[in-house]
C-alpha positions as CSV (number, residue, x, y, z in Angstrom):
1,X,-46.3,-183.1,125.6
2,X,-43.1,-184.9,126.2
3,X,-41.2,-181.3,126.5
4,X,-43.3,-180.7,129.3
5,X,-42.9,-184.0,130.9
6,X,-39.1,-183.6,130.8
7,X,-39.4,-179.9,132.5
8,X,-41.9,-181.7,135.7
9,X,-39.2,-184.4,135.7
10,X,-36.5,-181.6,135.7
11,X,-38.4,-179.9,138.1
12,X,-39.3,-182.6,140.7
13,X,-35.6,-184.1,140.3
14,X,-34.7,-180.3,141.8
15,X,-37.2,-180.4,144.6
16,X,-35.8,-184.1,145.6
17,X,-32.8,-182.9,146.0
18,X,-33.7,-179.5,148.0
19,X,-36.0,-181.6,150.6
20,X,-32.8,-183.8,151.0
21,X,-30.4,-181.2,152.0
22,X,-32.9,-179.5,154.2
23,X,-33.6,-182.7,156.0
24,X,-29.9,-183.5,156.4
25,X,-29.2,-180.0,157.6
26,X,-32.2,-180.3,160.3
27,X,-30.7,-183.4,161.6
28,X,-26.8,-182.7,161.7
29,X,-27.3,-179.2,162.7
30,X,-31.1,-179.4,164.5
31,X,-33.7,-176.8,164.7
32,X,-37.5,-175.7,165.0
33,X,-40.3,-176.4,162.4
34,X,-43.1,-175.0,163.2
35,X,-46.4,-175.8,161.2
36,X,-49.0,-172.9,162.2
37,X,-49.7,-172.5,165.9
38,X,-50.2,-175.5,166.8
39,X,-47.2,-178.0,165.5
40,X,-43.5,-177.3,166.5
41,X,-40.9,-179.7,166.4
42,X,-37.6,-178.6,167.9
43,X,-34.4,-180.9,167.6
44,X,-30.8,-180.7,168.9
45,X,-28.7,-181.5,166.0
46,X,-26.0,-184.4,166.2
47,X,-23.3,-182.2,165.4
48,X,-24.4,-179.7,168.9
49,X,-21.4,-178.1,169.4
50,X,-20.9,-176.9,166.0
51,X,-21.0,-172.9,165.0
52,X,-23.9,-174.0,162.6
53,X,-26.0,-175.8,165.4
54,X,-29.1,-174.3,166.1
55,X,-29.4,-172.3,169.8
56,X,-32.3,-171.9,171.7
57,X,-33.4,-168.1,172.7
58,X,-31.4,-167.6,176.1
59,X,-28.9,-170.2,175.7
């Protein structure tokens, strides 16, 4: 039992980590979520002018 709570431990530590970096890259670089049809969040980055930094279609 306490091999697999050291693997969901391992495994959560990992997921921690992942949701950080995603949510730092959506702020300093911005984007669009979008949750179904009906949820879309779309944010200019702070870093805008950056080769990363997400573009609208058409800009």
């Amino acid at each position: 039992m306490e091999i697999i709570n050291f693997i969901l431990a391992g495994i959560h530590h990992f997921l921690n980590i992942t949701w950080s970096l995603l949510l730092a890259f959506f702020l300093l670089f911005g984007g669009k979520w979008c949750i179904g049809n009906f949820i879309e969040i779309t944010m200019p980055g702070f870093m805008r002018k950056s080769k990363r930094a997400y573009k609208e279609d058409g800009e």
